[in-house]
C-alpha positions in Angstrom: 11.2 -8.2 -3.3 9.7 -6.9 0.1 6.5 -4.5 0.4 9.5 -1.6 0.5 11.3 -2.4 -2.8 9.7 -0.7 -5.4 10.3 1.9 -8.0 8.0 4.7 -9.4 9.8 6.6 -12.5 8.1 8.0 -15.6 10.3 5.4 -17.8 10.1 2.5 -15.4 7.9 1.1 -12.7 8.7 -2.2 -10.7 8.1 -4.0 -7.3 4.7 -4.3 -5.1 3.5 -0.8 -4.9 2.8 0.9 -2.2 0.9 3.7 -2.6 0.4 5.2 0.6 4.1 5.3 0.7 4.1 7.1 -3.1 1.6 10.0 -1.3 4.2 10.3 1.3 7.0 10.7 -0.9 5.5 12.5 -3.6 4.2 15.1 -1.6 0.6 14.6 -2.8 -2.8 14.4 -1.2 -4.8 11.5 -0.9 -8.9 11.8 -2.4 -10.6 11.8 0.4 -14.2 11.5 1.1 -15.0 14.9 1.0 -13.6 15.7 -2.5 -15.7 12.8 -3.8 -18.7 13.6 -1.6 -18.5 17.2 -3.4 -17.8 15.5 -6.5 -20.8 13.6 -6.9 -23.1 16.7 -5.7 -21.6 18.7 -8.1 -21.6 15.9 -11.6 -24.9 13.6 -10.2 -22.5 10.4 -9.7 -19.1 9.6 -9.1 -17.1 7.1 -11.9 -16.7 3.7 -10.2 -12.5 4.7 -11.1 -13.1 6.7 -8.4 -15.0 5.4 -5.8 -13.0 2.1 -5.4 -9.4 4.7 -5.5 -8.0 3.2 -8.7 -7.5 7.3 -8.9 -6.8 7.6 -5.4 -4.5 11.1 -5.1 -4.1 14.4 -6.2 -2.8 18.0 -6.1 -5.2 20.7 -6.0 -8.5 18.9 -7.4 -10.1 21.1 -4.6 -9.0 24.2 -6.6 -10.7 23.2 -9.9 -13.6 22.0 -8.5 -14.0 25.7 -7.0 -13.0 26.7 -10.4 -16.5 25.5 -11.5 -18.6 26.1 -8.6 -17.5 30.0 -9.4 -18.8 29.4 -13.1 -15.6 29.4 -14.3 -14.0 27.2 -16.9 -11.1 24.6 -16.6 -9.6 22.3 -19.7 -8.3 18.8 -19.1 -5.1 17.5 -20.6 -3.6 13.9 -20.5 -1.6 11.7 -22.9 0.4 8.8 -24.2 3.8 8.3 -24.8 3.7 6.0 -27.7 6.6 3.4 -27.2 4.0 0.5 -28.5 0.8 0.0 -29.3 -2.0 0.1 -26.7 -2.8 -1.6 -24.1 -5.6 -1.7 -21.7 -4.0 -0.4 -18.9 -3.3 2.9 -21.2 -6.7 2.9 -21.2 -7.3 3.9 -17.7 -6.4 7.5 -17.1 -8.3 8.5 -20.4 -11.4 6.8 -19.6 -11.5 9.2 -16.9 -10.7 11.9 -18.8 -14.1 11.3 -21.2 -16.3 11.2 -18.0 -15.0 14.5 -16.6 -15.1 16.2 -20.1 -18.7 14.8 -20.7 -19.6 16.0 -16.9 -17.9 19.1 -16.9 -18.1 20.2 -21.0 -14.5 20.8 -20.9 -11.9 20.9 -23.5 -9.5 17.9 -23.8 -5.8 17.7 -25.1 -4.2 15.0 -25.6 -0.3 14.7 -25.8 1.5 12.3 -28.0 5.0 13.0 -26.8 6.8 11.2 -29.9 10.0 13.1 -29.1 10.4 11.9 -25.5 10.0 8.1 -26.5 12.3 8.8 -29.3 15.1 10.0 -26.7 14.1 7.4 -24.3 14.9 4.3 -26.0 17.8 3.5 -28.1 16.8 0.8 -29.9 13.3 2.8 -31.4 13.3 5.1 -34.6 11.1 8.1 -35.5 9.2 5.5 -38.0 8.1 3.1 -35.4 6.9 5.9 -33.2 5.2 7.5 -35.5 3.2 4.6 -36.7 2.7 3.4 -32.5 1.2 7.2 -32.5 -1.0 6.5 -35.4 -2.0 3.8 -33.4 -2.8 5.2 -30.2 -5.3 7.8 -31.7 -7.1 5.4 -32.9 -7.5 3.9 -29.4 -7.7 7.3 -28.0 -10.5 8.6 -30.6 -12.4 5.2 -30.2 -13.2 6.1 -26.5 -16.2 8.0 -27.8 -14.1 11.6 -27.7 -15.7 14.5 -30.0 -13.7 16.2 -32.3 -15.7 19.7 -31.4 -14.0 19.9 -28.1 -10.6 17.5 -28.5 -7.4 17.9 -29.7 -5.0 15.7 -29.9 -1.2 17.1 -29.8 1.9 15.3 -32.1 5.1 16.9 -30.5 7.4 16.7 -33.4 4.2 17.6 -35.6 3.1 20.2 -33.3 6.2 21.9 -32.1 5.3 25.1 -33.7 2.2 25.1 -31.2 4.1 24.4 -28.7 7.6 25.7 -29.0 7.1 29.7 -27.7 5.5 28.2 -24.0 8.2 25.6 -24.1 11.4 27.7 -24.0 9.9 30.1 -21.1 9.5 26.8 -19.5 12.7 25.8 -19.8 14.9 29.0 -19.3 13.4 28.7 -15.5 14.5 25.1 -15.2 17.8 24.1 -13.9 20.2 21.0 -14.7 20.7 20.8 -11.3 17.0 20.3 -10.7 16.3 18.1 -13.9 19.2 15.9 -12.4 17.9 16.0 -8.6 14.2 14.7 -9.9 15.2 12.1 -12.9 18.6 10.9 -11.5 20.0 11.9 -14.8 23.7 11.5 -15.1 26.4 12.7 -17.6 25.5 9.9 -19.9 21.9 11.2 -20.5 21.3 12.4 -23.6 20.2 16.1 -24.0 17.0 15.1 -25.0 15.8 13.8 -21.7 16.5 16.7 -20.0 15.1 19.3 -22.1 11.7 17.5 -22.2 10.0 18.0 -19.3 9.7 21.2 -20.3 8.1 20.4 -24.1 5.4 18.0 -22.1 4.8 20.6 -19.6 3.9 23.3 -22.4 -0.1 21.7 -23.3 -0.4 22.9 -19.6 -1.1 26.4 -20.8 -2.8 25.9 -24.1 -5.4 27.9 -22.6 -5.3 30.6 -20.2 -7.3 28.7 -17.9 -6.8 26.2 -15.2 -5.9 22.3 -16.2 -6.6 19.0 -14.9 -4.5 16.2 -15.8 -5.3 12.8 -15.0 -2.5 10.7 -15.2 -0.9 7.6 -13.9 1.4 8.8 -10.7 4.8 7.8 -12.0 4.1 10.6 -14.4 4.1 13.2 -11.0 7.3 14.0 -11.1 7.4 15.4 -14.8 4.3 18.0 -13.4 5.9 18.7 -10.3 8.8 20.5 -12.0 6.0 22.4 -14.0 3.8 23.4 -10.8 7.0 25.0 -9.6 7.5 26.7 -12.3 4.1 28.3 -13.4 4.1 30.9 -11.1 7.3 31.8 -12.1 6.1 32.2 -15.9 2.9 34.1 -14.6 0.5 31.1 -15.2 -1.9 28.8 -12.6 0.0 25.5 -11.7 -1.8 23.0 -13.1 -3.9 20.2 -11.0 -3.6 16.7 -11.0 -5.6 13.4 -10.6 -2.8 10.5 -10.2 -4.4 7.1 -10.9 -2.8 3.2 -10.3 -1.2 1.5 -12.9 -2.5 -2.1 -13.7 -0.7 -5.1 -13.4 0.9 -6.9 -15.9 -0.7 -10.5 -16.2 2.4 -11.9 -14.6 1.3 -10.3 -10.9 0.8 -7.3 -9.0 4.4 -6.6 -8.6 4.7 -5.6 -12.3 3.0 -3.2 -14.2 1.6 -3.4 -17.8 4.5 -3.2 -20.0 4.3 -3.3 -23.5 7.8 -4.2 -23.6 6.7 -8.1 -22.2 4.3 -9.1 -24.6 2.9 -12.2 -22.8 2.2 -9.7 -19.9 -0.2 -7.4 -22.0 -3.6 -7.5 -23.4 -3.3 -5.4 -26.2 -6.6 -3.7 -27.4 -6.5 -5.2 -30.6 -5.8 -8.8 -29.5 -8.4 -11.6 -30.6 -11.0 -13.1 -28.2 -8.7 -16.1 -28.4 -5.5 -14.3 -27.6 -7.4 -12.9 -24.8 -8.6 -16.0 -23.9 -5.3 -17.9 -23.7 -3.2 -15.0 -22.2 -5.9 -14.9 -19.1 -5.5 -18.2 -19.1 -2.4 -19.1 -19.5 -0.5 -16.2 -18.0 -3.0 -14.3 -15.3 -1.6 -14.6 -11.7 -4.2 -16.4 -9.9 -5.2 -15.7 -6.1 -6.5 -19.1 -5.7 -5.4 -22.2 -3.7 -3.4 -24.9 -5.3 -6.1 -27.7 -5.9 -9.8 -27.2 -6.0 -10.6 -28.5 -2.6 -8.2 -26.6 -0.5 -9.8 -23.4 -2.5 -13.2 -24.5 -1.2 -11.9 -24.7 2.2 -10.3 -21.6 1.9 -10.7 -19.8 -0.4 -8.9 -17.6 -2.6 -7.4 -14.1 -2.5 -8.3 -11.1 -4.9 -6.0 -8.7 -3.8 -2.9 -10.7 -5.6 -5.1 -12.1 -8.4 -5.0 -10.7 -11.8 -8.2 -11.7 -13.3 -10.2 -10.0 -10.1 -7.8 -7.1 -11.0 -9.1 -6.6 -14.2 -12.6 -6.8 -12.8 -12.0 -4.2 -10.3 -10.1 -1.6 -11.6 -11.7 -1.4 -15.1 -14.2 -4.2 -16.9 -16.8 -4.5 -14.3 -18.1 -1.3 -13.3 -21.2 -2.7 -11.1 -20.4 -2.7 -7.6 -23.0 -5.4 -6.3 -21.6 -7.3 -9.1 -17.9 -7.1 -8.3 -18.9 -7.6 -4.6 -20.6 -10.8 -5.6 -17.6 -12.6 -7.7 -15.4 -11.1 -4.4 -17.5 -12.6 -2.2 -17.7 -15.9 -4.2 -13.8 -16.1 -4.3 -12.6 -15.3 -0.8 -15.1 -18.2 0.6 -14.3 -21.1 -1.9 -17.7 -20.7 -4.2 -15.6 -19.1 -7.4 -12.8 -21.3 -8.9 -10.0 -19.6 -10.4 -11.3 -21.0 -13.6 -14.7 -19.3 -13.7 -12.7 -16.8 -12.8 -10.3 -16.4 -15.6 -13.8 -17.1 -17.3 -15.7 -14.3 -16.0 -12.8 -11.7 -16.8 -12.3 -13.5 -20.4 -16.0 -12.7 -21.1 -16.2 -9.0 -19.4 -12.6 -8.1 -21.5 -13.8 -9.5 -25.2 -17.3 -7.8 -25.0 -15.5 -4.5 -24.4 -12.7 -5.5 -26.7 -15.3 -6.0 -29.1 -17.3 -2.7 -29.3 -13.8 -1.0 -28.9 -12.2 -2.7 -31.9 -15.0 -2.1 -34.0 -15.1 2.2 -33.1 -11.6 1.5 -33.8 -12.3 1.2 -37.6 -14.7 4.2 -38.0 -12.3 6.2 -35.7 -9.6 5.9 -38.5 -12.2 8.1 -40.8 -12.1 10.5 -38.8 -8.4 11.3 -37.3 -7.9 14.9 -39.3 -10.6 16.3 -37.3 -8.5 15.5 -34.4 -5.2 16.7 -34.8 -4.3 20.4 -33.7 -4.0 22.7 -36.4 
């Protein structure tokens, strides 16, 4: 598959991707210096998400930011739909999430859109993604968010909430549009098409600006809803798009938790973990060891580095350092796999274990 073959969709992501082509084509704007120059003035630091662009464009972050600096308030919004249980790459977009509501005091919703994984696959039932969404709270809760200032949104449970926004929503949407954005066809089922506007609804739970940090083959979901906010009388919401990670098979392939031995689940043992790295993580390096000390190896294609960079080692000196050691021939793929093994069950760790209070406290959660 060549650098140009690739596809970005809300239901399926595949090929090398670029994503300087994905800002072209979506129409977005890449986060340049100045927004995270203006960032940092304004929160004291910048989240290392940032700085290395694993978030890396955006519509209208500009806007909210002035949003702030004019002592006004903004709310963030962001979710999961729950077609499995969690993975690590979920993990991403609402880790930023926590560190703008922490540096910003914002309120946080969190979408569980049930209903659109229900539509979306044939082969699930209401049962399994209802007990994938109990799931994925838990994940979500064990992040450290505080009850005070998150809720946490069940479509089918929910609908009430959300129903009244919903339908202005979608009387100003057109099939013709739905079809243009989604390539929906006469075979897709009715469900599909009415549900952008049901995720596009926790936009204007409050009568305030949003955020949403998402991965980017979300966009096209929130493009459809920034056209039609103004058409509704309400702001168009912003948005931060992140990358998705790689499955363990290779940089052309993102996380899926429909190929288990290409996930790291965030319940998996240190010895699952262990012998998935292992076994399955796309190396970078050379084919015996003393080629790879002659040459060295390659973090851009290898998984374990990956992992490092986009989300387990937040120290920059330190992530320079392994970098460093691998592109002359001084790191072996092995120590390596090793170093990512060791950074991924010392989060895993702490995470699984606020994982078990976080079931105590789920109630406090849910929107009412």
């Amino acid at each position: 598959m060549s650098r140009e073959d690739f596809t970005v969709t809300p239901w399926h992501v595949e090929g090398n991707i670029d994503y300087n082509k994905l800002i072209e084509q979506f129409g977005t704007e890449r986060i340049s210096e100045q927004i995270l120059d203006r960032l940092e003035k304004i929160t004291g630091d910048i989240h290392f998400m940032l700085k290395r662009g694993i978030f890396f464009s955006h519509r209208d972050l500009n806007k909210i930011l002035d949003t702030h600096e004019q002592n006004n308030e903004f709310f963030v919004y962001t979710g999961r739909g729950p077609s499995g249980n969690t993975h690590i790459g979920h993990l991403i977009p609402w880790v930023l999430t926590k560190w703008i509501q922490d540096k910003f005091h914002t309120n946080v919703y969190f979408q569980l859109s049930d209903d659109e994984k229900f539509f979306a696959n044939k082969d699930i039932t209401l049962d399994m993604v209802s007990r994938f969404t109990y799931e994925n709270i838990i994940d979500f809760i064990a992040l450290g968010f505080k009850p005070h200032n998150t809720k946490i949104i069940i479509n089918t449970k929910n609908i009430g909430n959300l129903y009244p926004t919903t339908c202005q929503i979608a009387k100003k949407i057109n099939l013709s549009n739905i079809k243009a954005v989604f390539g929906f066809t006469n075979d897709t089922n009715i469900g599909m098409i009415f549900y952008t506007a049901l995720q596009s609804a926790p936009c204007f739970i409050e009568n305030k600006p949003v955020l949403i940090p998402l991965g980017i083959d979300q966009d096209p979901h929130f493009r459809i809803t920034r056209d039609v906010a103004p058409k509704i009388g309400k702001i168009k919401p912003a948005i931060i798009h992140g990358m998705m990670m790689p499955s363990l098979m290779g940089v052309n392939n993102k996380m899926s938790t429909s190929k288990k031995n290409s996930v790291i689940y965030t319940t998996d043992s240190p010895s699952t973990v262990k012998n998935k790295i292992n076994k399955y993580a796309f190396s970078g390096g050379q084919s015996d060891i003393k080629l790879h000390r002659k040459k060295g190896g390659d973090p851009k294609i290898d998984i374990s580095y990956q992992y490092l960079r986009m989300f387990f080692e937040p120290n920059d000196s330190k992530l320079k350092r392994i970098h460093d050691d691998y592109t002359s021939g001084r790191l072996l793929t092995g120590e390596l796999k090793s170093i990512a093994i060791e950074k991924i069950n010392n989060f895993l760790e702490i995470h699984q274990q606020r994982r078990k209070e976080a079931v105590k406290y789920m109630k406090e959660y849910i929107l009412q």
